[in-house]
N, C-alpha and C positions, 0 to 999 in steps of 0.2 A: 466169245469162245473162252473156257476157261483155262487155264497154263498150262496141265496136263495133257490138253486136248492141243495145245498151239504145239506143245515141245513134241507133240509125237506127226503134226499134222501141217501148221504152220508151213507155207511156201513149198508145199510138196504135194506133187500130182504124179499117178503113173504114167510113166514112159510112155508116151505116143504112140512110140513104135514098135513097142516090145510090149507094154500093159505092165512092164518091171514097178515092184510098188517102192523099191526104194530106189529114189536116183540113183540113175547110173554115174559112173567115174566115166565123166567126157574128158577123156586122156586123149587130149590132143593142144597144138599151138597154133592152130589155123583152122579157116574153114571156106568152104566151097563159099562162091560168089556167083550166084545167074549169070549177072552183068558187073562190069565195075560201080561199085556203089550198091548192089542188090547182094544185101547181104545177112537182109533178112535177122539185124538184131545180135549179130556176131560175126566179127573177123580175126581178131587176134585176141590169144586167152590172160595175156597181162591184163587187156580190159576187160572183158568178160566171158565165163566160161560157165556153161548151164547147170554143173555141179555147185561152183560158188555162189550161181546166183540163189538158186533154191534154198542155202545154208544164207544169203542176206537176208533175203524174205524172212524166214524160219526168226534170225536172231531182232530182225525190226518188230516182229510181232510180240516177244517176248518183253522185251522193254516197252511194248504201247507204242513203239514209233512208226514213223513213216519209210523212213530207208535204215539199210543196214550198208557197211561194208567191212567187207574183212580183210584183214591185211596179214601180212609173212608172222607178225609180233604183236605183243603189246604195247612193244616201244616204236613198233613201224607204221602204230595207229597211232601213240604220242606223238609220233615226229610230224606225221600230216597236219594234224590239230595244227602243231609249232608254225606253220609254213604257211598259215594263215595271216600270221604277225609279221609285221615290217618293223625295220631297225628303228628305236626310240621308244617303241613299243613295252610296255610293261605289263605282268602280270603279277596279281596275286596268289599265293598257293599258303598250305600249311608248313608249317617247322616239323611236323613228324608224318614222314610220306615213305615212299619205296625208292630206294635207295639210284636204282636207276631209273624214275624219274627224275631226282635230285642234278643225277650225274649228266645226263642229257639237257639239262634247263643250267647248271652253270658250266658247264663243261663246252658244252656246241653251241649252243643259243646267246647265252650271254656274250661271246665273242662274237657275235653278229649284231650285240646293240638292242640287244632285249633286254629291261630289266627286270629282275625276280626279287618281289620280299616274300619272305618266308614269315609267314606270322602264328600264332596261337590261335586257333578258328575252331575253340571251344564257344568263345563269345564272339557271336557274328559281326557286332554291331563295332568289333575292334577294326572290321574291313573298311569299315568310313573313313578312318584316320590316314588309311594306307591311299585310298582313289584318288588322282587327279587326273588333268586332263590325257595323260598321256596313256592310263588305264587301259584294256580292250579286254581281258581275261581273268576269271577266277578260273581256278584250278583245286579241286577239294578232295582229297581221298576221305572216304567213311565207310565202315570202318578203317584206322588209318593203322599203315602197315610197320614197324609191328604193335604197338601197344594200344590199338583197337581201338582210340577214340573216338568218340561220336560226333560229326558235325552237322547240325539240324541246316539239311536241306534246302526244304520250304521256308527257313529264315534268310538263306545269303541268297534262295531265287529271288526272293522279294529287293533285296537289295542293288543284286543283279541287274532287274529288270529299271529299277528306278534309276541306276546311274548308266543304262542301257551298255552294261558288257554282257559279254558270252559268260556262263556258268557251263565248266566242263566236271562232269562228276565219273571219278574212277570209281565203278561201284565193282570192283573183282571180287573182293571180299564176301560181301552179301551176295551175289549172285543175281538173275534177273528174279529168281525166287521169292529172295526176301526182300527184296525192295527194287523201286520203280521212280530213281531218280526224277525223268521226265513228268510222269505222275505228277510229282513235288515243284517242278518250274525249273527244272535243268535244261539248257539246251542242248546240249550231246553227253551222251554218255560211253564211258570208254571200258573195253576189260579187256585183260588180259584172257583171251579167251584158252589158252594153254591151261588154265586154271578149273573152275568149279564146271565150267561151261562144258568142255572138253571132257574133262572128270578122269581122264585114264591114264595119265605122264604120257602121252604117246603122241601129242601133236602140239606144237607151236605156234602157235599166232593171236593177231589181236581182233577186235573191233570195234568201230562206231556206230553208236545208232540216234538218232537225228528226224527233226518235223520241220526245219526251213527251207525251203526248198533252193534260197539260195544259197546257203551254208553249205545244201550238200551237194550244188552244180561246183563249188566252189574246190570242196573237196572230194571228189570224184577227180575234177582235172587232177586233183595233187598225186590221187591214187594213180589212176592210170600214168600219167607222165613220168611222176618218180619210179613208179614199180614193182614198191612194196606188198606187192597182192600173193596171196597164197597160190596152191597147185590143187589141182581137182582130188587128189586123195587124200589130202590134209582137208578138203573143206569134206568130204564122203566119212572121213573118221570122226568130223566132227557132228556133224548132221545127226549121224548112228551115237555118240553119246549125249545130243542133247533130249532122246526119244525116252531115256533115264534120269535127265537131271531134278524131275520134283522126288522120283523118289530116293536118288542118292542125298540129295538136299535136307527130307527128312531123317535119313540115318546120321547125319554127318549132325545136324543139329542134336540129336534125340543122344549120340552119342559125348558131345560137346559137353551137355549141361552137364553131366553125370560125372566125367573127369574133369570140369571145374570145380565139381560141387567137391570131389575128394582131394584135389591140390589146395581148396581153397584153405583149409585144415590142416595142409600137411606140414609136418614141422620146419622139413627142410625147404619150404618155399617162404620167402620174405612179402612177396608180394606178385598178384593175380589179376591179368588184366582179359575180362571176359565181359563184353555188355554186358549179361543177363542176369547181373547180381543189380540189387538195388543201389547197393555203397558205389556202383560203377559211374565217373563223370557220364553227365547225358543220357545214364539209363532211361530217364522220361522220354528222351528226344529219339530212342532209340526204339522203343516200345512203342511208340508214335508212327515213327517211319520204316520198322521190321517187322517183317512177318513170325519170324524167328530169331534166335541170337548165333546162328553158326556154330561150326568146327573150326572155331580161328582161337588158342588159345596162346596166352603168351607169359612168360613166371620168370621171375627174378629169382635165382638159387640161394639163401641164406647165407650170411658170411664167405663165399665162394669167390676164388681167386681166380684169374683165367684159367690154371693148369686144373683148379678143381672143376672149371663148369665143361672144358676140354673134355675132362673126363666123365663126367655125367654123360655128356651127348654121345660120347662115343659107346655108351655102355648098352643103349638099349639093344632090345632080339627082336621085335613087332616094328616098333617104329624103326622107318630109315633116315639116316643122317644124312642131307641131302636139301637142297636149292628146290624153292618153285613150293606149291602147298596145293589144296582142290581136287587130289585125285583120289580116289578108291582108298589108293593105301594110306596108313598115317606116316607122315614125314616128322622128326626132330630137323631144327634149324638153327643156328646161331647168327644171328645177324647183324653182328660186327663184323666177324671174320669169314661170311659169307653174303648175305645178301644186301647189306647197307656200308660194305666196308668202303664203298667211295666218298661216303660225308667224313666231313673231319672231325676226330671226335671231340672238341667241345662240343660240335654242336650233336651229334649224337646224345653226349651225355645232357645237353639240354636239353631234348626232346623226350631223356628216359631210357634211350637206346643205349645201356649201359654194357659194359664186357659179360656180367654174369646173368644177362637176357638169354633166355631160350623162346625159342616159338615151337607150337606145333600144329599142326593140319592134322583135324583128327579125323581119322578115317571110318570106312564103314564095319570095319572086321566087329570080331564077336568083342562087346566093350569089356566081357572082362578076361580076358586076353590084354587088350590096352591097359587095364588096372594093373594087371600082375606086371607089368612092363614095365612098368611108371613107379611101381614099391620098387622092382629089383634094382631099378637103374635110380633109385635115389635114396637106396641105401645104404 
């Protein structure tokens, strides 16, 4: 079945009882029992509810997996992952990630005796240096949020697999559209599904999707035990926008190139961090493992002081100034003083994540509408 056909079709059969063709909202926290124990596959809706389940199905198919689940967050699908590790426990990740990842791995985690190196995982082969026995987890964003690096996949699965850890891949950015981590030798893949998945700013949460079977007996307990699972109209809003996501996916892209292509040039940008230029690190690796290069752009404002890129951001009329990226509309974001302000900033400014960084999530609207937006507000 091809993508279009799973996003519109994927874990979704009409209503039994009604012939309703789009899952109903099974708005309830409980359910009948014949007998004690006969319960026919549902009792209580923290562990499973027939709206979420059909929205697991639906997101397992899109990534090629086997199960899905969905949780409150993207962070409530991190934190399960985390709760996998026992104290002593270390993992690998990258030095330029999302900022609440960052804050949840040294902030909670690490005070329970996990350790985190944050490395450059431009070059895979730098993860050797980092493994030892006490290893269990790579952790990879690609594209990495915000200065878009690319980190080749099908390199750290390989490495992965040989020094037998988990490879966990944030793929939020790309979407399950443009790329299929599992595909490449990931073993769970996570997104912020609030994002490109969801597509509308109007719903919250995350998920994992997954082919071990014990990985995900493993994590299931975390889900249902801890809690973090959604409610039957967050998974029903979500369902109804992934029935859009190839073709929001290609206007987001189809738009993307086009306002990289005129910041790439503009006077007032110093520098332009978009895959889908050639000069871009890993464009090969990227082109290899995307279908597309996205609506994730992100630009350094020329000579620009905090009170001047302050005012940039605040200047646009199309774009909204505003947290979170993936949805319809386009968003401006600053993520220093919004969405990465929990790392410190050396290490921000080590990563790139400088004060006069802008990001923006380019949206579907009419793109030159975005162009005139993008002249005024950086004039």
């Amino acid at each position: 079945m091809k993508f279009a056909t799973k996003a519109i079709h994927a874990g979704q059969e009409p209503d039994p009882s009604t012939g309703a063709v789009m899952t109903p909202i099974y708005q309830t926290s409980t359910y009948w029992q014949k007998s004690p124990g006969d319960n026919q596959g549902y009792e209580y809706s923290r562990g499973t509810n027939p709206t979420r389940n059909a929205l697991e199905n639906c997101l397992a198919a899109l990534e090629n997996a086997k199960y899905g689940l969905a949780f409150s967050s993207g962070m409530g699908a991190t934190d399960a992952v985390m709760k996998l590790l026992a104290p002593g426990d270390e993992v690998i990740t990258g030095n330029d990630l999302y900022g609440g990842s960052y804050r949840i791995f040294t902030k909670i985690y690490a005070n329970y005796g996990i350790k985190f190196h944050f490395i450059d995982l431009a070059d895979p082969e730098l993860i050797n240096q980092y493994v030892n026995e006490n290893t269990k987890l790579i952790w990879i964003e690609t594209p990495t949020n915000p200065t878009m690096r690319i980190v080749d996949i099908e390199a750290v699965a390989k490495i992965s697999k040989a020094k037998k850890l988990k490879l966990v891949v944030d793929n939020t950015f790309a979407s399950p559209y443009l790329q299929n981590p599992i595909d490449l030798g990931a073993d769970i893949v996570m997104h912020s599904v609030t994002k490109y998945i969801g597509g509308h700013s109007d719903v919250v949460m995350g998920a994992l999707m997954l082919n071990d079977d014990d990985t995900y007996k493993k994590l299931w307990f975390i889900y249902n035990a801890c809690g973090a699972t959604p409610g039957p109209m967050d998974s029903f809003l979500v369902l109804r926008g992934i029935k859009t996501l190839h073709l929001r996916m290609k206007a987001h892209c189809e738009n993307g190139r086009i306002i990289a292509e005129f910041l790439k040039t503009h006077p007032k940008v110093e520098k332009i961090y978009w895959p889908g230029f050639t000069d871009h690190p890993n464009h090969d690796v990227a082109k290899k493992q995307m279908k597309d290069f996205g609506g994730m752009i992100s630009i350094v404002l020329k000579g620009a002081d905090l009170k001047e890129t302050f005012r940039v951001a605040s200047s646009f009329k199309v774009f909204t100034l505003a947290e979170s990226l993936g949805g319809v509309e386009s968003l401006i974001n600053h993520p220093v003083s919004m969405t990465h302000g929990s790392i410190p900033k050396p290490e921000r400014d080590k990563a790139g994540v400088v004060d006069n960084l802008l990001r923006l999530s380019v949206g579907v609207e009419d793109v030159e509408d975005l162009l005139e937006d993008l002249k005024q507000a950086l004039a």
